[in-house]
MIDREN-417815 format. One record per residue: x, y, z of N, C-alpha, C, O, CB in turn; residue in three letters; residue number from 1. Coordinates in steps of 0.2 Angstrom, whole numbers. Glycine has a CB too. Example, Ala and Ser with C-alpha at 12.3 -4.5 7.8 and 13.67 -1.06 7.14 Angstrom:
REM MIDREN-417815
> nxx; nyy; nzz; caxx; cayy; cazz; cxx; cyy; czz; oxx; oyy; ozz; cbxx; cbyy; cbzz; res; n
> 66; -28; 39; 62; -22; 39; 66; -16; 39; 71; -17; 42; 57; -22; 45; Ala; 1
> 64; -11; 35; 68; -5; 36; 64; 0; 39; 67; 6; 40; 70; -3; 29; Ser; 2
//
This chain:
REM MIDREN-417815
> nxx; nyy; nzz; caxx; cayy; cazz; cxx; cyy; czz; oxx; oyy; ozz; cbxx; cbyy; cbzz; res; n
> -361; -331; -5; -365; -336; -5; -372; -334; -7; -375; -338; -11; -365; -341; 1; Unk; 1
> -376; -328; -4; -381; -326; -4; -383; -324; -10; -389; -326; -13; -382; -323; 0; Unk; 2
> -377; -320; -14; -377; -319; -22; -380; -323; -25; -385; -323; -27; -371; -320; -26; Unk; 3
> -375; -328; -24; -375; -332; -30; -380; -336; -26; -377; -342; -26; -367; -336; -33; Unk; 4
> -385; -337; -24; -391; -340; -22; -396; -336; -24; -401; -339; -27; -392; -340; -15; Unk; 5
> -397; -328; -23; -400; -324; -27; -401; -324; -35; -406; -322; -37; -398; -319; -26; Unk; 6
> -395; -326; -38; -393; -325; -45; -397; -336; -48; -398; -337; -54; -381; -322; -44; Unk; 7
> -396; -338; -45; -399; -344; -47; -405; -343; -47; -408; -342; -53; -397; -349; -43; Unk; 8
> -410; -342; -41; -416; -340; -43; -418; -336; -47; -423; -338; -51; -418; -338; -39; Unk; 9
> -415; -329; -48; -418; -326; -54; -418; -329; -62; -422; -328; -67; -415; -319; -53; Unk; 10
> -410; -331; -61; -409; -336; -70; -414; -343; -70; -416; -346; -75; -400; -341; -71; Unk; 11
> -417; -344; -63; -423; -350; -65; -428; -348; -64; -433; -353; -65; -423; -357; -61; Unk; 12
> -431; -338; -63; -437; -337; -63; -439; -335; -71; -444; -336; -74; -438; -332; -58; Unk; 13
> -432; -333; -74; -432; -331; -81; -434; -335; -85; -438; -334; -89; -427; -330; -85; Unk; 14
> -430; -342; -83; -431; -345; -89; -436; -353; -86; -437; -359; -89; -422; -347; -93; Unk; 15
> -439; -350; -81; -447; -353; -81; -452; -348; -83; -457; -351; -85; -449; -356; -74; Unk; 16
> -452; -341; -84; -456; -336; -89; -456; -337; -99; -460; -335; -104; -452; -328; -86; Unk; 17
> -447; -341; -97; -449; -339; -105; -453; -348; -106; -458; -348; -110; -439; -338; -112; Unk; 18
> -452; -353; -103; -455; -358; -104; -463; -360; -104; -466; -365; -105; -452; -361; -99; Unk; 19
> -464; -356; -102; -474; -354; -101; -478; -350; -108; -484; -349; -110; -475; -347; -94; Unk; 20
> -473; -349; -109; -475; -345; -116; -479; -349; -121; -485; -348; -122; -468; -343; -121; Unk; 21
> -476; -356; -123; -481; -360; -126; -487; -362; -120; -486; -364; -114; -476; -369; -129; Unk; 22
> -494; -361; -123; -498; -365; -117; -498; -371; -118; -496; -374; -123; -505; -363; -115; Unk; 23
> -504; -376; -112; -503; -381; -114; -509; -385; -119; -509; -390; -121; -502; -385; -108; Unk; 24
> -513; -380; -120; -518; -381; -126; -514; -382; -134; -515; -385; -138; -524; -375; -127; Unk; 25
> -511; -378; -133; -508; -377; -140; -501; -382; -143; -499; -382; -148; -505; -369; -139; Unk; 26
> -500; -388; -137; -496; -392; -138; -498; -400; -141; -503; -403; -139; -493; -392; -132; Unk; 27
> -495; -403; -147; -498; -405; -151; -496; -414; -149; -490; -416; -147; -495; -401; -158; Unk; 28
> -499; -416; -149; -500; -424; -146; -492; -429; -149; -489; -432; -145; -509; -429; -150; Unk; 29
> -492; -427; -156; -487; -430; -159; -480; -425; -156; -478; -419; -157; -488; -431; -168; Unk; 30
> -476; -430; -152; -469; -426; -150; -465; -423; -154; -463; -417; -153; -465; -430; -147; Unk; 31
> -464; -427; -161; -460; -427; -166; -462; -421; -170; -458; -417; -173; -461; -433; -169; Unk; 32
> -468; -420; -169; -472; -413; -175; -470; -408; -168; -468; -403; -169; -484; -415; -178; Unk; 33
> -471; -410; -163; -473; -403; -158; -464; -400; -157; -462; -395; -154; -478; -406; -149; Unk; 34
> -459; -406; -159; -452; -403; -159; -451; -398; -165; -448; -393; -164; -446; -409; -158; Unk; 35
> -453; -399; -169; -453; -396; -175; -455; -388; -173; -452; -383; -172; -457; -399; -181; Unk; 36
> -461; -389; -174; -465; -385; -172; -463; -379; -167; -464; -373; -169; -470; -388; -169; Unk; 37
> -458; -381; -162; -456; -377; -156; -450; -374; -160; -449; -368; -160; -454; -383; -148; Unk; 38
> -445; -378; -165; -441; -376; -169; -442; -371; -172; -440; -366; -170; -441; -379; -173; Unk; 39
> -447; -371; -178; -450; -366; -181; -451; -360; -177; -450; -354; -179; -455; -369; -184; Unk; 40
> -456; -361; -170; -457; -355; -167; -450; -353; -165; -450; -347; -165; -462; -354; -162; Unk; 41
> -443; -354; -163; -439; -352; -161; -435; -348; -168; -430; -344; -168; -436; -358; -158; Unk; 42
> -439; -349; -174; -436; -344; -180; -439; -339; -184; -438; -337; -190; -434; -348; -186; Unk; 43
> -446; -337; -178; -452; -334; -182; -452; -327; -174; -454; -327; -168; -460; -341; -184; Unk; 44
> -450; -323; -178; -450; -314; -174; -457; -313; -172; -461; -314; -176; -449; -306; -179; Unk; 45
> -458; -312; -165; -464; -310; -163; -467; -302; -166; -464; -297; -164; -463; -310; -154; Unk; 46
> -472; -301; -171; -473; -294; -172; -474; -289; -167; -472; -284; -168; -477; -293; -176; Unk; 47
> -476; -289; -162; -479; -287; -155; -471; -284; -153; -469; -278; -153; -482; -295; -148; Unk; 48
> -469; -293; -150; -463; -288; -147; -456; -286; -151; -452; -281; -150; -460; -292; -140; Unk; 49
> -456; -291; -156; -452; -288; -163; -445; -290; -160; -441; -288; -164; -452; -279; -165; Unk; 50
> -441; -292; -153; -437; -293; -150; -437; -302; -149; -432; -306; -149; -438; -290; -144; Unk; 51
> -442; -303; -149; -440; -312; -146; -446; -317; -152; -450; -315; -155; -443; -315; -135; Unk; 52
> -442; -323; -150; -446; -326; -155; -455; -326; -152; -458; -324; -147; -442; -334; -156; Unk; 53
> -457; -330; -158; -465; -334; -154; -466; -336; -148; -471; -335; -144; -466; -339; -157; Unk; 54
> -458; -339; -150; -459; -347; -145; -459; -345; -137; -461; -347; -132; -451; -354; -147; Unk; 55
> -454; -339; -138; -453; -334; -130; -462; -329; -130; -464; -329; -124; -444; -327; -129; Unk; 56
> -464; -327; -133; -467; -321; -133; -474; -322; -130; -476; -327; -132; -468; -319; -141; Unk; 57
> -478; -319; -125; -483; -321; -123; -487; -317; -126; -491; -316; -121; -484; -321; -117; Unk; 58
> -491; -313; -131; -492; -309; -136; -498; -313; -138; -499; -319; -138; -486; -308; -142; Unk; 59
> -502; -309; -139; -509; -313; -142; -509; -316; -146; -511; -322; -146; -513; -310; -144; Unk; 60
> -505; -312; -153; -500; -313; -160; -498; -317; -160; -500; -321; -165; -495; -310; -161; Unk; 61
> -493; -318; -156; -486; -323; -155; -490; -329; -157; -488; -333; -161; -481; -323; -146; Unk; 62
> -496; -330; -151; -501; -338; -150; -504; -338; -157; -505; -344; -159; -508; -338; -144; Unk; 63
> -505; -333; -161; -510; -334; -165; -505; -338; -170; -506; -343; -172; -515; -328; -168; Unk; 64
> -498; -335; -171; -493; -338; -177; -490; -346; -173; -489; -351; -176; -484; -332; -179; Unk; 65
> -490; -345; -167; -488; -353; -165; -495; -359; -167; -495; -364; -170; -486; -354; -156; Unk; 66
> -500; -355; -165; -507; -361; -168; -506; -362; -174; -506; -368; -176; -515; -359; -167; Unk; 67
> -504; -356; -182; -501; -356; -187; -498; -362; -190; -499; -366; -194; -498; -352; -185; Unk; 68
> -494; -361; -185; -487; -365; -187; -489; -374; -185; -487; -379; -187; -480; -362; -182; Unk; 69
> -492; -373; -181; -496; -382; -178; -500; -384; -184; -500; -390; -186; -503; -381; -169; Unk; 70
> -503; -379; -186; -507; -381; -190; -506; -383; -197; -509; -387; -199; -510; -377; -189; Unk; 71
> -502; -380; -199; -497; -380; -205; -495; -387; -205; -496; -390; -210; -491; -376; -205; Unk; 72
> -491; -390; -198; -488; -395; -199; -493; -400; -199; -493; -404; -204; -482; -396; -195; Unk; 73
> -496; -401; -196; -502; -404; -196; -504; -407; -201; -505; -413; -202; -506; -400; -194; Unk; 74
> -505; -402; -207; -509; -404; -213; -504; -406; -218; -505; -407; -224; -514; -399; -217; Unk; 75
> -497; -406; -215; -491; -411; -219; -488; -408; -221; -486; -410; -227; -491; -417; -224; Unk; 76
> -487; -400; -220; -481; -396; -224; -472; -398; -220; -470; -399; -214; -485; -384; -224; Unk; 77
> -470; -397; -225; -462; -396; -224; -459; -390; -218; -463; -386; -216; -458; -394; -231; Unk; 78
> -452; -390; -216; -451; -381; -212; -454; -378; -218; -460; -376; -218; -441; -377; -210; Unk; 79
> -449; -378; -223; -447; -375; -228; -455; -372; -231; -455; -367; -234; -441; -379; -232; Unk; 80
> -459; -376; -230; -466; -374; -233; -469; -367; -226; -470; -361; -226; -472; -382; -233; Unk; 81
> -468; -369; -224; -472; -369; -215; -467; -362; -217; -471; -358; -220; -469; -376; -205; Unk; 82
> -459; -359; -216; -459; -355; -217; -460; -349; -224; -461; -342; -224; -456; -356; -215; Unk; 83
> -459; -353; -228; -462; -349; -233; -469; -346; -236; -469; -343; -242; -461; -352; -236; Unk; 84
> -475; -348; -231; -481; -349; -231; -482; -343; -226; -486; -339; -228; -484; -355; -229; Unk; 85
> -478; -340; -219; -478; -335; -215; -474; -330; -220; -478; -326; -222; -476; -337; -208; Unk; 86
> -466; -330; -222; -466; -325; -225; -470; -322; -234; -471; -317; -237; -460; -325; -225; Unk; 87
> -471; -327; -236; -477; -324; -242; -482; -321; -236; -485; -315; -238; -482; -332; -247; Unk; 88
> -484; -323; -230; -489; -318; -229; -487; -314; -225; -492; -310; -223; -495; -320; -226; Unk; 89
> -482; -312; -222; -480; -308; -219; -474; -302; -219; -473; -297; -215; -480; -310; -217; Unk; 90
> -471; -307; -225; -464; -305; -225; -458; -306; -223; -457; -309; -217; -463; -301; -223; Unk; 91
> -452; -304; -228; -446; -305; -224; -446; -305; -214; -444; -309; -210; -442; -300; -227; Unk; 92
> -449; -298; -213; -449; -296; -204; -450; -303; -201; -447; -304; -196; -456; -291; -201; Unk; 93
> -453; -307; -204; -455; -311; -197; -451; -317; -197; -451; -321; -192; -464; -314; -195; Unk; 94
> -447; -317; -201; -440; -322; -198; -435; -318; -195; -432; -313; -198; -437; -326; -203; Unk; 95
> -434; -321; -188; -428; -319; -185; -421; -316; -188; -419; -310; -187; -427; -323; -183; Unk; 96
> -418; -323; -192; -415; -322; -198; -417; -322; -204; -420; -327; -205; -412; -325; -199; Unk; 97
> -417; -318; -208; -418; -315; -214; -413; -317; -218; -407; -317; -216; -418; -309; -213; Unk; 98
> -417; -321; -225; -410; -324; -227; -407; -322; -233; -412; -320; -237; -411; -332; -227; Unk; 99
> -402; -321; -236; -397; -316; -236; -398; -317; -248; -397; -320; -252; -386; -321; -231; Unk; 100
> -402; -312; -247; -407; -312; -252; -404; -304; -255; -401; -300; -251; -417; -313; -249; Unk; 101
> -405; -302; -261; -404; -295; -264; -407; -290; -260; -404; -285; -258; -406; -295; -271; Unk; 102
> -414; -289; -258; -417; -287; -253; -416; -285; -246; -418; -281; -243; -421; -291; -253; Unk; 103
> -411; -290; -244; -407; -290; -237; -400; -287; -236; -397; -285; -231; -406; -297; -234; Unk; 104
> -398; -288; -243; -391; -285; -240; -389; -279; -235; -385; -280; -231; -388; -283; -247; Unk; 105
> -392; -275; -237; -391; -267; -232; -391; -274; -225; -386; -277; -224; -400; -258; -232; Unk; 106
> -396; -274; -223; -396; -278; -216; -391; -282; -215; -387; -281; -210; -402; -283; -215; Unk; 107
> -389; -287; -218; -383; -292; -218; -376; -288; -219; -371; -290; -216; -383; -298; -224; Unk; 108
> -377; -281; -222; -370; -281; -223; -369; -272; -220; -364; -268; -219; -368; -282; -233; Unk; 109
> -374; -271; -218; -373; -265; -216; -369; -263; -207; -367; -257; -205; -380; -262; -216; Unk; 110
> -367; -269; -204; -364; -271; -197; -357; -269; -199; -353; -264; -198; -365; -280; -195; Unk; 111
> -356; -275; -204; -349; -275; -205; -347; -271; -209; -341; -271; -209; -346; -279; -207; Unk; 112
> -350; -266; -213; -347; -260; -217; -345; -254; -211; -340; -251; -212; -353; -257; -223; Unk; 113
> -350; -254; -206; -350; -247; -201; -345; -250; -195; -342; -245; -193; -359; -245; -197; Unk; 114
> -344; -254; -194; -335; -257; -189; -331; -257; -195; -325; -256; -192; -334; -267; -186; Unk; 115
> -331; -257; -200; -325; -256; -205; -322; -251; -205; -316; -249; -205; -326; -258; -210; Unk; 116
> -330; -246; -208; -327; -238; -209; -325; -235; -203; -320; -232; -203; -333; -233; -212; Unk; 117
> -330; -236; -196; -326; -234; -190; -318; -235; -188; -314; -231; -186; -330; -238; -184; Unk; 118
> -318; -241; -190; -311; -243; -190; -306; -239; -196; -300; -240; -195; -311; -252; -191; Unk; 119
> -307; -236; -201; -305; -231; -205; -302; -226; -202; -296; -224; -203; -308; -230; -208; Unk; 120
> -308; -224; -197; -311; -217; -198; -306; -215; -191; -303; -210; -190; -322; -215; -198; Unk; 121
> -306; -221; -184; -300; -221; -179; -294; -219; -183; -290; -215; -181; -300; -227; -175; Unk; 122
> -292; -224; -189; -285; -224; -189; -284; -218; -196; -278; -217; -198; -281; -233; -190; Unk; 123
> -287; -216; -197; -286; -209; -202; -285; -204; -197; -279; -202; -197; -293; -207; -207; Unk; 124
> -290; -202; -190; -290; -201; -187; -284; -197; -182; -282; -191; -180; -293; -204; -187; Unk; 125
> -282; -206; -180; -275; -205; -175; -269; -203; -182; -264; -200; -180; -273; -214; -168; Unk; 126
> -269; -205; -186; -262; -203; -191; -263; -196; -191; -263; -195; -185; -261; -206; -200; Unk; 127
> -265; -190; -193; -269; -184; -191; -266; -180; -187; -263; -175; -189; -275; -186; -188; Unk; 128
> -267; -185; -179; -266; -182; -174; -259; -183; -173; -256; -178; -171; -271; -184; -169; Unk; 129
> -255; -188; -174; -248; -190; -175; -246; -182; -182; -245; -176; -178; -248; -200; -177; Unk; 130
> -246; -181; -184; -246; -178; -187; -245; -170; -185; -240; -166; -186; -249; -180; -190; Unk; 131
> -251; -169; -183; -252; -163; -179; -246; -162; -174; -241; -159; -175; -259; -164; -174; Unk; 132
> -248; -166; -168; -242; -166; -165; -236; -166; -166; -233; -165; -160; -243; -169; -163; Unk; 133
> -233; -167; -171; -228; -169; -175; -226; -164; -177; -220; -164; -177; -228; -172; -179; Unk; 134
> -229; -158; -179; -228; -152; -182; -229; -148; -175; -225; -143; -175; -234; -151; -190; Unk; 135
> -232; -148; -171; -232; -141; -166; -226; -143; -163; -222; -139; -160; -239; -139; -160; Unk; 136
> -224; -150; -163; -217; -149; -156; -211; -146; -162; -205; -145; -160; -215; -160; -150; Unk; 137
> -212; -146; -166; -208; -141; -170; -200; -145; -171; -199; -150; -168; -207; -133; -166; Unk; 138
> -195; -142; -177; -190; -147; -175; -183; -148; -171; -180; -142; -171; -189; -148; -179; Unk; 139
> -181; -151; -168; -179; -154; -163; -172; -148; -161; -167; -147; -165; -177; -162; -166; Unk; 140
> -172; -146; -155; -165; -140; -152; -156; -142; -155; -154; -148; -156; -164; -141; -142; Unk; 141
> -153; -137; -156; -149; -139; -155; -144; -142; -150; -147; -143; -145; -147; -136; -157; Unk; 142
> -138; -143; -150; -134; -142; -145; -134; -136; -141; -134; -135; -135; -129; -143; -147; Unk; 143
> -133; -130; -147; -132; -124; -141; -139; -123; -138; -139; -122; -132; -129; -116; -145; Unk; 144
> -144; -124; -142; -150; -120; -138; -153; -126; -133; -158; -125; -129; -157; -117; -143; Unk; 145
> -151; -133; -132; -153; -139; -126; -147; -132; -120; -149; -128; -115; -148; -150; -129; Unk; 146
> -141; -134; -122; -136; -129; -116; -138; -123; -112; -138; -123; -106; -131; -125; -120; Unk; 147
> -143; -118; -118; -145; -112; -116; -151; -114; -113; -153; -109; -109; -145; -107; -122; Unk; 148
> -155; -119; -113; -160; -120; -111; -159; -124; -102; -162; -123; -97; -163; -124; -117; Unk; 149
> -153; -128; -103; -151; -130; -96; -150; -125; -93; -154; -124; -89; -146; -134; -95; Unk; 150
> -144; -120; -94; -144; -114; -90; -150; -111; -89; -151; -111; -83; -142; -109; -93; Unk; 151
> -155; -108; -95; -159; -104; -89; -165; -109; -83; -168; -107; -79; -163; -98; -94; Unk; 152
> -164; -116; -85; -166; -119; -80; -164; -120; -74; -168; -123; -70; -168; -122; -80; Unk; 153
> -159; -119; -74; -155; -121; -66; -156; -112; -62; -156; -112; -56; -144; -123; -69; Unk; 154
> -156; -107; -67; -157; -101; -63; -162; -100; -58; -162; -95; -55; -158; -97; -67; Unk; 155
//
């Protein structure tokens, strides 16, 4: 019981730290624009910490691209502008997802090529070893020498 008392508090101290991240200056009057807004930072890489978004990041950085991003919508740009406006100035990096462009492929495809080949490289691997083994236990006794082999184990 004490666990899981301990274990509640710490998942609601987390995720009241990530919740503080936006301050409250920086929250924008129109709900509708400021849901967006919270959107968008949820798809924009903190450069600082390079792990979490904006929208989590307490980074000096992090504030200056969420004011950014308030600001953008503000003066009537689209996501699609709003993100296209951060990577023209920043780059692919600062979206979380990266999106699946000639440019990205190694990224997007380099996961599933290295579980693939690993998954080769096990079962090339164990055939190999089946093999090996296969060849030292040599081939199989006769009758007479299973016989002569019982004998001298009973001695």
């Amino acid at each position: 019981m004490k666990l899981l008392l301990v274990t509640i508090c710490i998942v609601a101290a987390l995720g009241l730290r990530a919740a503080h991240a936006v301050q409250p200056d920086e929250i924008m009057s129109n709900r509708v624009e400021e849901a967006r807004a919270r959107d968008l930072s949820r798809e924009l890489r903190c450069m600082v910490c390079q792990n979490q978004s904006i929208d989590d990041s307490e980074a000096p950085l992090a504030r200056d691209l969420r004011l950014l991003v308030r600001e953008r919508i503000a003066a009537g740009d689209s996501d699609a502008q709003v993100l296209d406006f951060l990577v023209a100035r920043y780059g692919q990096f600062v979206l979380l997802k990266p999106k699946f462009e000639p440019q990205t492929f190694l990224l997007w495809l380099a996961t599933p090529f290295v579980l693939v080949g690993g998954g080769v490289a096990l079962w090339m691997h164990s055939r190999c070893r089946l093999k090996v083994d296969g060849e030292m236990a040599g081939p199989a006794l006769t009758v007479e020498e299973e016989a002569r082999l019982r004998e001298l184990m009973t001695q």
